[in-house]
C-alpha atoms as a printed R data frame, in Angstrom:
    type eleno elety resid chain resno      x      y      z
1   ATOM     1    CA   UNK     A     1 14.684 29.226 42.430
2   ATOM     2    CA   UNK     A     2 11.246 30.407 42.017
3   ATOM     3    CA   UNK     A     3  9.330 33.256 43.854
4   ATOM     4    CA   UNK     A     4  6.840 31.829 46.215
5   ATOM     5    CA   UNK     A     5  3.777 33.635 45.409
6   ATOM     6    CA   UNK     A     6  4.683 33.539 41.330
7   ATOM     7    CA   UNK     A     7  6.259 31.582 38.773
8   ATOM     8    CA   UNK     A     8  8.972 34.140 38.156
9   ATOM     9    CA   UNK     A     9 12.586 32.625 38.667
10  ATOM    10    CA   UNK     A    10 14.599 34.412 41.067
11  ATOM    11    CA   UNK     A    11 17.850 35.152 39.291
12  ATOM    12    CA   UNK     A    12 20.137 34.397 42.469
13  ATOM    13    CA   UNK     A    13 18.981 30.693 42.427
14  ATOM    14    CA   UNK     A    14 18.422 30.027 38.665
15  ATOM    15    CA   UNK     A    15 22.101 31.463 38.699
16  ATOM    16    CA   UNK     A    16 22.999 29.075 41.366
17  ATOM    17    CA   UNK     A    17 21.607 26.071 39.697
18  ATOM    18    CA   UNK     A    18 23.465 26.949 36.445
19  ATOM    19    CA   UNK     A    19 26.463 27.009 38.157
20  ATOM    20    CA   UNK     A    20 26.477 23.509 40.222
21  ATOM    21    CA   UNK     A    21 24.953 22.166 36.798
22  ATOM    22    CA   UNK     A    22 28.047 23.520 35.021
23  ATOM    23    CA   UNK     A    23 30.688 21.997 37.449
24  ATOM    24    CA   UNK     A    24 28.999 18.195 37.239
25  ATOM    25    CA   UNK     A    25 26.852 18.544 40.374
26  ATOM    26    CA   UNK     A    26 24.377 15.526 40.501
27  ATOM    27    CA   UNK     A    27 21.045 17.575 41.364
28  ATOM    28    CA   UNK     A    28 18.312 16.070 43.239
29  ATOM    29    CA   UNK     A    29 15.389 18.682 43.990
30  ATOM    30    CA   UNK     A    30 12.524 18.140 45.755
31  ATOM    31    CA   UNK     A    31  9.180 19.920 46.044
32  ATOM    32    CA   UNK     A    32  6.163 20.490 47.321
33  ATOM    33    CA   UNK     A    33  5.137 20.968 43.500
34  ATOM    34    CA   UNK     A    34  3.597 18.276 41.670
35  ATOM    35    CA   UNK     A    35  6.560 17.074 39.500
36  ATOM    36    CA   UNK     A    36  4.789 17.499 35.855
37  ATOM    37    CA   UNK     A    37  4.407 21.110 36.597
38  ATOM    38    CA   UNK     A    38  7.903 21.963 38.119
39  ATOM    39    CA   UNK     A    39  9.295 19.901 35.441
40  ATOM    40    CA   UNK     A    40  7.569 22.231 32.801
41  ATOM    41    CA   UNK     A    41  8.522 25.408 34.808
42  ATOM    42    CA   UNK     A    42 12.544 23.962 34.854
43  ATOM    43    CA   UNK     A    43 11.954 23.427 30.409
44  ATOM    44    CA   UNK     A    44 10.369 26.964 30.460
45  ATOM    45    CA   UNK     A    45 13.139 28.529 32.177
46  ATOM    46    CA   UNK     A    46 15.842 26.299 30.203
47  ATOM    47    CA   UNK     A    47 17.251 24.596 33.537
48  ATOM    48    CA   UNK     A    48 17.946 21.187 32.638
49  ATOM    49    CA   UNK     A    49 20.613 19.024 34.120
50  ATOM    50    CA   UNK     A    50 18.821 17.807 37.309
51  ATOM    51    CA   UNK     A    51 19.351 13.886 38.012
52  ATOM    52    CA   UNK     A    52 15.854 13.287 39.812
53  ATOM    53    CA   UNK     A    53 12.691 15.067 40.192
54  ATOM    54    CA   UNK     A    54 11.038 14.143 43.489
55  ATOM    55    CA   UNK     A    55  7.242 15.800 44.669
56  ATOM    56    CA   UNK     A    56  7.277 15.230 48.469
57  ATOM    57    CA   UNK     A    57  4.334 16.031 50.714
58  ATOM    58    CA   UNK     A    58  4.349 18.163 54.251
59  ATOM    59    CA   UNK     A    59  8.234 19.476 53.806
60  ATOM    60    CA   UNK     A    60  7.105 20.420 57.711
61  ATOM    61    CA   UNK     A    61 10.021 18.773 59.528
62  ATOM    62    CA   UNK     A    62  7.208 17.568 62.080
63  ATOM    63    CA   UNK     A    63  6.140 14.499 60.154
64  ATOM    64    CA   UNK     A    64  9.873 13.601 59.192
65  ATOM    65    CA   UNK     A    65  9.143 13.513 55.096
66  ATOM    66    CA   UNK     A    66 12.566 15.494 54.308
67  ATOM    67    CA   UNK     A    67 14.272 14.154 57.387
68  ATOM    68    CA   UNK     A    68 13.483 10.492 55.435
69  ATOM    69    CA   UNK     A    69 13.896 11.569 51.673
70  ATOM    70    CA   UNK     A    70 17.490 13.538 52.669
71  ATOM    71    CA   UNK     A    71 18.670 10.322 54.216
72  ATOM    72    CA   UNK     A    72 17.370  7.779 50.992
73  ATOM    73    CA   UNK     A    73 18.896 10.132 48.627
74  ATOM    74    CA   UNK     A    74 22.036  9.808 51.493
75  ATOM    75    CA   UNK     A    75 22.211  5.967 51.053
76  ATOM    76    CA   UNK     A    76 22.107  6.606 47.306
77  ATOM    77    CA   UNK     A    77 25.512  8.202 47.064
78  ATOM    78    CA   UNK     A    78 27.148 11.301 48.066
79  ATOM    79    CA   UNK     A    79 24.733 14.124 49.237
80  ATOM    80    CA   UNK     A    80 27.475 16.721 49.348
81  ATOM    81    CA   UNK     A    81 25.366 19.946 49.886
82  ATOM    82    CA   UNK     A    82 21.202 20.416 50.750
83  ATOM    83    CA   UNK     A    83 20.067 24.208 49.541
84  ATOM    84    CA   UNK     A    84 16.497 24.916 51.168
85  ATOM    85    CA   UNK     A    85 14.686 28.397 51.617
86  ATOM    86    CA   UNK     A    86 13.623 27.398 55.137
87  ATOM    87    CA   UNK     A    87 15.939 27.865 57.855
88  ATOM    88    CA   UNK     A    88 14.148 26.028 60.098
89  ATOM    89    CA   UNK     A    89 14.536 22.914 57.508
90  ATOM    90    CA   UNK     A    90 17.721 23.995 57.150
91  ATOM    91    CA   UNK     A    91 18.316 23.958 61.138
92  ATOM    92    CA   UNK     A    92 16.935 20.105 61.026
93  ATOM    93    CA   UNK     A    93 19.053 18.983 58.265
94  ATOM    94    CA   UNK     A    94 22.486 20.275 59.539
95  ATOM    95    CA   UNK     A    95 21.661 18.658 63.286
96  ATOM    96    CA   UNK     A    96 21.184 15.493 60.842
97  ATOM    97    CA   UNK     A    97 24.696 15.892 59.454
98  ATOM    98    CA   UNK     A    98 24.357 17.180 55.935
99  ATOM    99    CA   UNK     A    99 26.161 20.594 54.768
100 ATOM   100    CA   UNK     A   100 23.670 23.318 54.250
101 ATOM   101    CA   UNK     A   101 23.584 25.978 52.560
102 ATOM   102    CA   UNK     A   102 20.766 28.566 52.990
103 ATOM   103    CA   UNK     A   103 18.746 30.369 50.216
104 ATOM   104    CA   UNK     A   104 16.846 33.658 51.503
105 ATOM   105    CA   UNK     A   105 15.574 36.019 48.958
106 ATOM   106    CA   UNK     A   106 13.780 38.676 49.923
107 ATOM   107    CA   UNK     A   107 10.528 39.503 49.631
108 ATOM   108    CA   UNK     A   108 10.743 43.378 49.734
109 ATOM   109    CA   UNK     A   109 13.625 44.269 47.413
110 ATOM   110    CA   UNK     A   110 13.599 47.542 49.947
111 ATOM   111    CA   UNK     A   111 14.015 47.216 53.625
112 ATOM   112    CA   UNK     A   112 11.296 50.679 53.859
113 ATOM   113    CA   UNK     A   113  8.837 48.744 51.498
114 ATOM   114    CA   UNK     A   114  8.382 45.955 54.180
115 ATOM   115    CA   UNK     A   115  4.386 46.091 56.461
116 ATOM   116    CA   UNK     A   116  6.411 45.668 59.023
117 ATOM   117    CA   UNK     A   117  9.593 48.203 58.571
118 ATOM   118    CA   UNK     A   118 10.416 49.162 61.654
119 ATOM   119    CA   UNK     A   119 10.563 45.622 62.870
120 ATOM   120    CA   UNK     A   120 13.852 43.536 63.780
121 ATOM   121    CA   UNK     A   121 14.326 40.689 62.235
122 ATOM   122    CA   UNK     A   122 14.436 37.473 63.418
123 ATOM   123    CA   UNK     A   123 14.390 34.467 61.305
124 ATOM   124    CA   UNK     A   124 18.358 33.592 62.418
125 ATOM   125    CA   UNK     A   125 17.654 32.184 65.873
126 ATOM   126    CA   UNK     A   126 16.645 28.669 65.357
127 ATOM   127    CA   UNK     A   127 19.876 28.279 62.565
128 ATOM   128    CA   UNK     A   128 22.223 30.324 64.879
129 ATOM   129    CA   UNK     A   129 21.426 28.449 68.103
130 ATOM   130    CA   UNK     A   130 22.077 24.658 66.045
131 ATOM   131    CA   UNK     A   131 25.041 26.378 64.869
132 ATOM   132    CA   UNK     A   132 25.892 27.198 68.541
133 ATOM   133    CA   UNK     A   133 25.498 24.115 70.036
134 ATOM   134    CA   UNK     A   134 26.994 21.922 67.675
135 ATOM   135    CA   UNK     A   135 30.424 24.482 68.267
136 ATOM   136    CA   UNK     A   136 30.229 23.756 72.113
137 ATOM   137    CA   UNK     A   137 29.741 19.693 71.118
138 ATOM   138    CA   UNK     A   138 32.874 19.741 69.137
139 ATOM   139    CA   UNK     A   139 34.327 22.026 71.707
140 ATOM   140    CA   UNK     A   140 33.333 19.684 74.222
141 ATOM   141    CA   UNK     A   141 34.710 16.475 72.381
142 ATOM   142    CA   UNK     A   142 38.077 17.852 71.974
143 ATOM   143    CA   UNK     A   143 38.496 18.841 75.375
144 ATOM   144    CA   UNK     A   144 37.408 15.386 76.170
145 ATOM   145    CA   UNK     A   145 40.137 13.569 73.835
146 ATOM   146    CA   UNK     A   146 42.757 16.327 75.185
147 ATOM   147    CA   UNK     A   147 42.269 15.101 78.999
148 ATOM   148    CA   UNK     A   148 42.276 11.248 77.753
149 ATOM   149    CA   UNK     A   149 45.253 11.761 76.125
């Protein structure tokens, strides 16, 4: 919801918040922001509506801290949908199980503004490849259950 390197909200995902708000979502964010000053940013940009509030350390997926806060808030109630930034988080929490939904904004608002401009993108391969192989499991399964049947 908020640009990285500023405390401007990014209109896509203040929009997006709104919007699950508005249709009774029960919101759980987490960040690597200390919770007084995220909570102060969410009053400043009038985005209330947000059930808990949690500040977890090292969202790296090497130490398992989201892997272990997405499955508390999982034994809590329904976890329906987990929105990250990160694809790579993203990758991790959909091989866990939970429905993800992916929120890149872009840095450059202009492809030709980019360092780098002539460059190909990337960022898709670790998401595409879970995406992949969890295709060819279900594949897999239901050609299994076909030939026991």
């Amino acid at each position: 919801m908020k640009a990285p390197s500023s405390e401007a909200p990014i209109p896509a995902g203040t929009g997006l918040y709104k919007a699950l708000v508005e249709v009774e979502h029960r919101l759980h964010l987490l960040s690597e922001q200390r919770d007084k000053l995220l909570e102060d940013w969410l009053k400043y940009n009038a985005l209330p509506g947000y059930i808990t509030l949690t500040q977890i350390h090292g969202l790296d997926q090497r130490d398992g801290t989201l892997r272990r806060t997405l499955g508390a808030l999982r034994t809590t109630g329904v976890l329906d949908l987990v929105i990250d930034a990160d694809t790579r988080r993203c990758a991790h929490a959909f091989a866990d199980g939970f429905t993800v939904l992916p929120f890149l904004s872009p840095s450059f608002a202009r492809p030709h503004w980019r360092p780098d401009f002539n460059a190909t993108p990337s960022a898709w391969d670790l998401l595409e490849a879970e995406v992949d192989r969890q295709r060819d499991l279900s594949a897999m399964a239901r050609a299994a259950k076909a030939t026991e049947e």
